[in-house]
Phi, psi and omega in degrees: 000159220239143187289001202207033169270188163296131185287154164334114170311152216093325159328100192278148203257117175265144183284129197044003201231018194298324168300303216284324186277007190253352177053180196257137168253133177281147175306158192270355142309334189263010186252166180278286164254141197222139187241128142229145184013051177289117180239168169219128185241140176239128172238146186184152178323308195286324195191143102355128154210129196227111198282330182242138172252107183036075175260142160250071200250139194228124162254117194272152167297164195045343168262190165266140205210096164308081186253149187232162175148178184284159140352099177071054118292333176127355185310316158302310186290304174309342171274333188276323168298298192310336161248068209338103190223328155220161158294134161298167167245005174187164193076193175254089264200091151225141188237114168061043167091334207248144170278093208316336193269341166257324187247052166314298173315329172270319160281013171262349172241033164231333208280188187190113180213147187257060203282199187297330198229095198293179178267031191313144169266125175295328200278316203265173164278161171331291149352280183292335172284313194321288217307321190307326202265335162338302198265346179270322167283345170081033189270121183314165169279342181290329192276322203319276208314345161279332169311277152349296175321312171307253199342267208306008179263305215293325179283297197110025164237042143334283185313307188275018191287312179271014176283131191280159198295310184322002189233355171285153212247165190305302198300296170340288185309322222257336192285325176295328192296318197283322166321306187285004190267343188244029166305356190220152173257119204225156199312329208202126170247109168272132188204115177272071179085036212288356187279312210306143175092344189274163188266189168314323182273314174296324195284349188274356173279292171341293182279000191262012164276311169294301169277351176275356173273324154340291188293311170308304174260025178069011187303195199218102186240146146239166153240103194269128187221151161276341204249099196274003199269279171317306166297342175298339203250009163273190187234320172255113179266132168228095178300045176311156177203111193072342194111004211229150150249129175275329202184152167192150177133177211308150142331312184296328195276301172301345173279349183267000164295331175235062138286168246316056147284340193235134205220196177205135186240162148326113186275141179277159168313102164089014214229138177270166182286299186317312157345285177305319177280319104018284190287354186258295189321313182297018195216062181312288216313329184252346195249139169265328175181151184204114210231147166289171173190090189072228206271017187229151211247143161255132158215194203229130193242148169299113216308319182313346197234028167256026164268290185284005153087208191280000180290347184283006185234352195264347184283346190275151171322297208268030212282138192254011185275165169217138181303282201301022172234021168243164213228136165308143187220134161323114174284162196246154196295321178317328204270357251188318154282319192283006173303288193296322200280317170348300177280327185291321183285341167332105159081045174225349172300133158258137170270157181309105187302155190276173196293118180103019192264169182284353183309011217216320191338164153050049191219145155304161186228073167245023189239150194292157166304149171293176187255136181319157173317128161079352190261097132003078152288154177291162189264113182257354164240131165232122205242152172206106193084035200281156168206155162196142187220163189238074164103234202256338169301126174252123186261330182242110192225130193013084146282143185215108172195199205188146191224144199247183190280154154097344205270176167256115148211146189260148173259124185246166126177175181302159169307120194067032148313306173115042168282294181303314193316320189283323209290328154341293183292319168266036187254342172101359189268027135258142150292114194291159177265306172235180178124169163246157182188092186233123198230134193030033165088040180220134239218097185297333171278006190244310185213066176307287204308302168325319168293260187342013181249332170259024170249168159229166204196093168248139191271170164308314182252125179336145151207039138296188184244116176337295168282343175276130156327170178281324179295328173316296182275351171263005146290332183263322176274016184267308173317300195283004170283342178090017203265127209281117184310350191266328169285354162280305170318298151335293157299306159353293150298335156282358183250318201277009158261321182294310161207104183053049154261351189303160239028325201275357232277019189239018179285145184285107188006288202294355167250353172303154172300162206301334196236051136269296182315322164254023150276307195304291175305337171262344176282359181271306178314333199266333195293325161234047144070067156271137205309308194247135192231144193246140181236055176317122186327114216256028194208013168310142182052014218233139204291160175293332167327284190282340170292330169290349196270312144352281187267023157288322163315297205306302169332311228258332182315292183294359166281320177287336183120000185284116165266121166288061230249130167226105146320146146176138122332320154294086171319298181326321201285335238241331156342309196312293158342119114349286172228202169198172168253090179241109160248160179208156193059026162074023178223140178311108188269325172200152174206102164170186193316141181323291165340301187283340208234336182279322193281351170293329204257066131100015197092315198352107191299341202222172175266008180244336159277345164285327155319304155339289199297321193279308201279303189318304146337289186301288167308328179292306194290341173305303175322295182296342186273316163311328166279333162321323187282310164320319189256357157334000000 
């Protein structure tokens, strides 16, 4: 395809950067997939919907190929066409040569695909699954056992071959679905979002799986990601929107869209990072995006404001900036998507309303204002000895901390740490086996049901209800919040604007996409204004766009007095914190301010190498005290 053909519709026209978005295309012998005005229409009684639009797309062979976008880019339906799993409804499809539209069945027998919620039999062993996907791929008996071998060196589930998957720890599941998706070696590995829900150690086990199969066998990957960190490590980026692409080519061309745009300013005394990063968000005309990172805010300025630098944020009274304390910085491919959709969204973003605004009228009202500078919030969670064990399994062994009104705090750790287990017991739906355990001044061994009436709750996993519409369920759990119709009928409307659901409310839960479902889930959580709100990661999967926009919400909460208990994986989210928590084998490995846990991981520039660093730490010395017992 020729560099100067027509860019996509939609395509936002960027100030200096107009080359980058039309990318480098390989000659169409050198691609795996090839695309012309490839469209897909999904039809039903109730709307129309058309996920993909005229796409032009050339995937070079033997590399990695990255696709990205928001919620309903389209990301998933181009990976479920390309291993003909749907039809186009227009256009063109060839994959590995073959024509997606006739020869679904021959490209399902060179392909390989991983989707988001792979199919593990839970029932069966490590083993028995390898074997079961084995045999279904028709991998000879001659190849198995070398294979296998391989595989289970490359995961680290040597050791785990007779453990049934159900019993596998998240990270765990995920390294096994990807074993079985590659029992076979095959021309093209489609793998949909294969990260999500994983902490930081496994996925980084994940790409060190992945690319190492790259290399060995020359494969041919897309990738559909959440993680612009992982798309930085393809060699081709495909920017989906809508259905549309806005930008594709090399990370370097696209990272070169915000060159000298992106900078980092300095926390002022006593000043929280979210605070800051709030007050860069509130000023669209110059900031394009802004995030913490360690002891610094990184943000992004709009090209109109790339002459005057950071003095363009620096002339207001109430400015907490000083020019000569913000510092230039490389861009990053994240600063350079949050560009793009910016500009595609340009004057369709709603912002959070700010704290103290009348939005609360005819609504319940329970959560307190926070307490003045120097002033001692009061403690509205208190935990002490907590323990729960499952048989002879201790999933929680003696925990201990405390929580003040108003703060974010995170329970961080690797998969099957024993995170959901504490946040469970303190939402009141598990029973601790020992322990103190008191929420919103409610005593949990006593008056579970009392607390929960001043909680709010989003699970890790959709548990709404499927067949109800999205308006559906937020009549029914707004009735079991007990909340009064003419003040529902109100909230409502505010929720289904606060986040992104307005069009959607007569669509069925249960087909929306994953980070439509937990918009959904937190706008259920939300519905009556709780005092204390527990959050299971609650931005899994979900693109950086709608997570800043999230924890802009959250900043405004916790300004208003709204306690905050937050899961998450995305280490950057764990900046956010007030305070944080990291365990792991169900015991406290750090506890105290995002500061303090970088400076326990060694200094750490960033929070997920501090992270690292502390559970790694932690497992060595776990190891070595073990092997001492052994040689006793």
């Amino acid at each position: 395809m020729e560099t100067d053909a027509p860019r996509p519709p939609g395509t936002p026209v960027l100030p200096q950067a107009t080359g980058a978005c039309s990318g480098i295309f390989p000659e169409p012998e050198d691609a795996v997939v090839r695309a012309r005005a490839l469209c897909r229409v999904f039809q039903s009684k109730k709307q129309t919907v058309t996920a993909l639009h005229a796409l032009d797309v050339d995937i070079p062979a033997g590399r990695m190929t990255a696709l990205v976008g928001p919620d309903g880019a389209g990301k998933t339906t181009f990976l479920r066409m390309a291993c003909g799993l749907l039809a186009p409804s227009a256009g063109s499809l060839f994959v590995l040569g073959l024509d997606a539209s006739h020869a679904a069945q021959q490209i399902q027998n060179r392909i390989s695909y991983m989707p988001q919620r792979f199919g593990l039999y839970e029932d069966l062993s490590v083993m028995e699954n390898m074997t079961l996907y084995a045999d279904l791929h028709g991998v000879p008996q001659a190849v198995r056992k070398k294979r296998f071998s391989r595989l289970l060196d490359m995961t680290d589930l040597a050791a785990f071959t007779a453990r049934p998957a159900g019993r596998l720890s998240g990270g765990m599941k995920q390294k096994l679905a990807l074993a079985c998706t590659l029992v076979r070696s095959p021309d093209l590995l489609l793998l949909d979002e294969p990260s999500v829900g994983v902490d930081p150690l496994s996925r980084r086990e994940l790409w060190a799986i992945i690319t190492g199969m790259v290399e060995e066998e020359h494969l041919s990957v897309v990738i559909s990601t959440a993680y612009m960190d992982e798309a930085e490590r393809c060699s081709h980026v495909i920017v989906l929107h809508e259905g549309r692409i806005l930008a594709q080519g090399s990370p370097e061309s696209l990272r070169s869209l915000t060159d000298g745009l992106c900078y980092t300013a300095p926390l002022s005394e006593g000043m929280k990072a979210r605070t800051l990063q709030a007050w860069l968000l509130d000023r669209p005309a110059a900031v394009m995006d802004a995030v913490p990172e360690g002891s610094v805010v990184r943000f992004v300025l709009t090209p109109e404001c790339r002459e005057k630098g950071p003095a363009a944020l620096c002339s207001s009274g109430d400015s907490p900036l000083r020019k000569d304390s913000c510092r230039p910085v490389a861009p990053r491919l994240e600063d350079s998507f949050m560009l793009l959709l910016r500009h595609e969204s340009a004057g369709q973003e709603e912002r959070p309303a700010p704290a103290g605004d009348n939005s609360r009228e005819n609504t319940p009202e329970r959560s307190a204002p926070s307490p003045a500078p120097g002033e001692e919030a009061e403690t509205v969670i208190e935990v002490r000895d907590l323990v729960r064990r499952f048989g002879t399994f201790t999933a929680v062994a003696s925990t201990s901390f405390s929580v003040r009104r108003g703060e974010v705090f995170g329970l961080l750790g690797p998969n099957g740490a024993g995170k959901t287990t504490t946040f469970r017991m303190l939402c009141g739906l598990l029973p601790a086996t020992s322990g103190q355990l008191c929420v919103a001044g409610e005593n949990l061994r006593t008056a579970a049901a009392q607390a929960r009436t001043r909680v709010g709750y989003v699970s890790q996993k959709f548990s709404l209800y499927g067949n109800l519409s999205v308006l559906e369920n937020l009549h029914f759990f707004g009735g079991v919040y007990g909340i009064g119709p003419f003040a529902l009928r109100r909230r409502i409307r505010e929720v289904l604007e606060e986040f992104d659901l307005a069009g959607h409310e007569h669509d069925m839960s249960g087909n929306l996409p994953g980070g439509f479902k937990q918009r959904l889930s937190m706008a259920v959580g939300m519905l009556h204004r709780p005092e204390i709100l527990f959050l299971d990661e609650p931005t899994s999967g979900i693109d950086p766009l709608a997570r800043r926009m999230f924890w802009r919400r959250i900043t405004s909460l916790s300004e208003e007095g709204t306690t905050i208990i937050v899961t998450t994986h995305f280490m950057e989210e764990a900046e956010y914190c007030d305070r944080m928590l990291i365990q792991d084998a169900g015991r406290v490995l750090a506890l105290g301010t995002p500061g303090e846990v970088r400076h326990q991981g060694g200094d750490a520039p960033t929070m997920e190498e501090a992270f690292i660093h502390i559970v790694e730490s932690s497992r060595a010395a776990r190891d070595h005290d073990r092997t001492k017992e052994g040689t006793a």
